[in-house]
Every structure is written in structure tokens, then in C-alpha cells.
N, C-alpha and C positions, 0 to 999 in steps of 0.2 A: 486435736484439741478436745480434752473433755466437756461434757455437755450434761445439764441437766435435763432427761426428757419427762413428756408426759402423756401415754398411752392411754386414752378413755373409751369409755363404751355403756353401753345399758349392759343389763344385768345376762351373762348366756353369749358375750359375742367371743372368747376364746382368747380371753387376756392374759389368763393363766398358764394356757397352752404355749403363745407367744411369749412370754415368759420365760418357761423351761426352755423351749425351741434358742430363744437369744443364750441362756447359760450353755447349753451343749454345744453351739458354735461357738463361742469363748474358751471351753473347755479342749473342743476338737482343737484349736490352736493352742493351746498348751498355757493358757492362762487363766489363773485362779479366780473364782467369782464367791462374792458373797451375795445369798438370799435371805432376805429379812420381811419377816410377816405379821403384823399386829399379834399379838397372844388371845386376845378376846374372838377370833375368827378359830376357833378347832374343829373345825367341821370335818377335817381329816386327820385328827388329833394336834393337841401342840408342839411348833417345831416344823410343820409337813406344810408345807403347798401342793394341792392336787387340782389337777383340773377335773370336768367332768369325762373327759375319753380315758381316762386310766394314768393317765402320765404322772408322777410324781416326785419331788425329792426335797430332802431333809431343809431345813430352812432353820433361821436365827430368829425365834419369838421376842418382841418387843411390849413392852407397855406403854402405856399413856405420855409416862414423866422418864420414857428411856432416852439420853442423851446418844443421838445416831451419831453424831462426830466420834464423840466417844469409843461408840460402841465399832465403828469402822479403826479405830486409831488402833484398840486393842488387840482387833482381830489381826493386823498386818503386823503387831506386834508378836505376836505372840506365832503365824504360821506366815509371813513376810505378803509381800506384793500382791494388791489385787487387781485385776484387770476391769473388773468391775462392780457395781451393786446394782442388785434388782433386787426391787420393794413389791411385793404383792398387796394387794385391797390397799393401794394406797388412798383412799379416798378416808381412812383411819388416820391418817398422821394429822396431828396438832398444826398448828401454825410453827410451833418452834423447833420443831422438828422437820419439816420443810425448809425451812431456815439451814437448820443445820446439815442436810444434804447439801446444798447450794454450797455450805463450808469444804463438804466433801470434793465436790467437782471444782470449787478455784483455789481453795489451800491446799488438799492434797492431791488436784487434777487426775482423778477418778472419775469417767461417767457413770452417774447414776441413771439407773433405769425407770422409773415408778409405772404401773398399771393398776388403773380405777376406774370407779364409777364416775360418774362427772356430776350426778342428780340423783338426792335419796327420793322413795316415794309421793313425795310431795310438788317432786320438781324443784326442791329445794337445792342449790351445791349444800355438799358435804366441807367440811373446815378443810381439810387436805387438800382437795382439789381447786377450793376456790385459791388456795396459796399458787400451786403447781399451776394454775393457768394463768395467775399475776405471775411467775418466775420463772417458769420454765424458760429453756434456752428453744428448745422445741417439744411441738406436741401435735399428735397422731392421732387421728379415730379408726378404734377398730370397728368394722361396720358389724350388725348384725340382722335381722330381716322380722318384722311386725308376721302375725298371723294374718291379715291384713293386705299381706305383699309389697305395703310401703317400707320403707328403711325403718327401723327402731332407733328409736333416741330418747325415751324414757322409760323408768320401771315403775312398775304399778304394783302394790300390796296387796295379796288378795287373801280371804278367810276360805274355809275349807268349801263353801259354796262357790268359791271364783266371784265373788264380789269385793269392790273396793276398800280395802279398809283406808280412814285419812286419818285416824289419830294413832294416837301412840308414839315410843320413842322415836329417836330419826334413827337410833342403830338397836337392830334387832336381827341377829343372825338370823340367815334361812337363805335356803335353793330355792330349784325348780317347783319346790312346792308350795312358796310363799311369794312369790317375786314371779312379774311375768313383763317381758321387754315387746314395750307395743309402740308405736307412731304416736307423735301430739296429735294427732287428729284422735286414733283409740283412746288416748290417758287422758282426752277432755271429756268424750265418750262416758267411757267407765266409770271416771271420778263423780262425773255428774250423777251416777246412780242410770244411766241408761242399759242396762242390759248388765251380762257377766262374762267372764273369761275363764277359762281351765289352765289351772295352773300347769296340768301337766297337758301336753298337745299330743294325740295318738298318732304314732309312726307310721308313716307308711308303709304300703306293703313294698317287698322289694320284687 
């Protein structure tokens, strides 16, 4: 029975990866997938889902006001049967667009996939995600690890000093150099102005 899911995480926990990983087992059994990405996210140009280990592939850029039923209807139209859809940053889609995956999975019983954020910087949900976790059929946390060594479950904004930023838009592209995934205990921390964090964390040695 198809299903609508909802994959979440802080920012850096490998949703992207899990992503492509779900398309190429689809693939390996011999069924067609479509990948569909916000267009405002080009951080690997438009078109492209990439994660940060190298993995990538071609993907269907959406906008704001793109009708996803639609946009699934024509695609099976025009290169037939799909096995499935994965949404990348879904933590981008509208309310009405949520909506219309949900069309996908019970009118044309298609599971759809979605992976996002579940909290922009603020600890705020993002519009997508507050839908996806009112509808989903199920939903998954991808875990990822605080600098900390608690589990991560918020992203924090930070300026070229590794200090908090709390205003501005709630969508503002950027990586590992703007966005850093710390524990509620860090993001009460940091927010409050107690100390900084490095957006980038130095590797170990191997």
C-alpha cells in the first residue's frame, strides 16, 4: 500500500544521502523514480540533489506555486509508471503542495518519499514540515550527533564568528558554513548569547 513518509533531521544528519540510497534501490529493481527539489535550494545547481559525500543526481526543480499532482501526472505521462517520488528539502513545500502529494499516494497510490528539516533556526517548524507531520502516513528521524556528544535535534544560524544569528528570513540557503546541528540544551546555550560555535568542526586525524 502506498504511503506518504516523512524523513526529518537537523541540518548535516544524511537525508540526502538516504535519499539517493532509497532511488537506487528502486532503480536496482527495475522501477522508475521521480526526484523533485525546491528550485530556490541550487547549492548544486538547479535540477541536481547532492549530498555532502559526493553522491548526486539529476532531479525535477519545483517552485513555490508548482502544482505536484500535476507535475507527477505529467511525468508518467509522458515516460509511463512510477515506482516512486522522493522530495528533497522538503521542509520547502507549501501547505498545498503537501496536500497534493497526499493526492499522489491515495489517487494515484504512488509512495511518496519527502526528507527535511523539521526546525528552521529559530526552532520554529518550517510550512512543509508542519503539514508532513500533521499527514504523514509515517515518519522517521534521521539521527545526527551535537559537538556536544548529545544527539542533535536543532539547527542554529551562525555569522562568520560562529555566533547566533536570530533574525532574519526563516529561508536563507547555506551549508556547513552557516547552519550548525547542536542539542536543545546547545541551541538554548548559543541563542542566549552564551559563548560560540564553528560552523565548520576540524576532522580528525585519521
Amino acid at each position: 500500500m502506498a504511503k506518504l513518509y516523512f524523513y526529518y533531521s537537523a541540518m548535516n544528519a544524511g537525508k540526502t544521502t538516504t535519499l539517493l540510497q532509497s532511488a537506487h534501490n528502486y532503480r536496482e529493481r527495475g522501477m522508475r523514480v521521480a526526484i523533485l527539489t525546491p528550485r530556490l535550494d541550487h547549492r548544486a545547481g538547479s535540477g541536481v540533489v547532492a549530498s555532502r559525500i559526493g553522491l548526486q543526481a539529476e532531479a525535477t526543480a519545483f517552485d513555490h506555486d508548482t502544482d505536484l499532482q500535476r507535475l507527477v501526472e505529467g511525468d508518467i505521462a509522458a515516460h509511463g509508471r512510477l515506482g516512486c517520488v522522493l522530495v528533497d528539502e522538503a521542509q520547502f513545500l507549501t501547505k498545498a503542495q503537501v496536500w497534493q502529494l497526499s493526492e499522489v499516494v491515495d489517487q494515484l497510490r504512488i509512495p511518496v518519499l519527502c526528507y527535511g528539516l523539521r526546525t528552521d533556526f529559530r526552532g520554529e517548524l518550517f510550512e512543509g514540515s508542519q503539514y508532513l507531520l500533521a499527514w504523514a502516513d509515517e515518519m522517521q528521524e534521521i539521527k545526527t550527533i551535537c559537538h556536544s556528544g548529545k544527539k542533535a535535534t536543532m539547527t542554529v544560524r551562525v555569522d562568520g564568528n560562529g555566533f547566533a544569528v536570530q533574525d532574519g528570513p526563516q529561508v536563507e540557503i547555506g551549508g556547513n558554513d552557516r547552519y550548525v546541528s547542536v542539542s536543545r540544551a546547545e541551541f538554548k546555550k548559543i541563542t542566549r548569547g552564551e559563548g560560540r560555535i564553528d560552523p565548520m568542526q576540524a576532522p580528525l586525524p585519521l
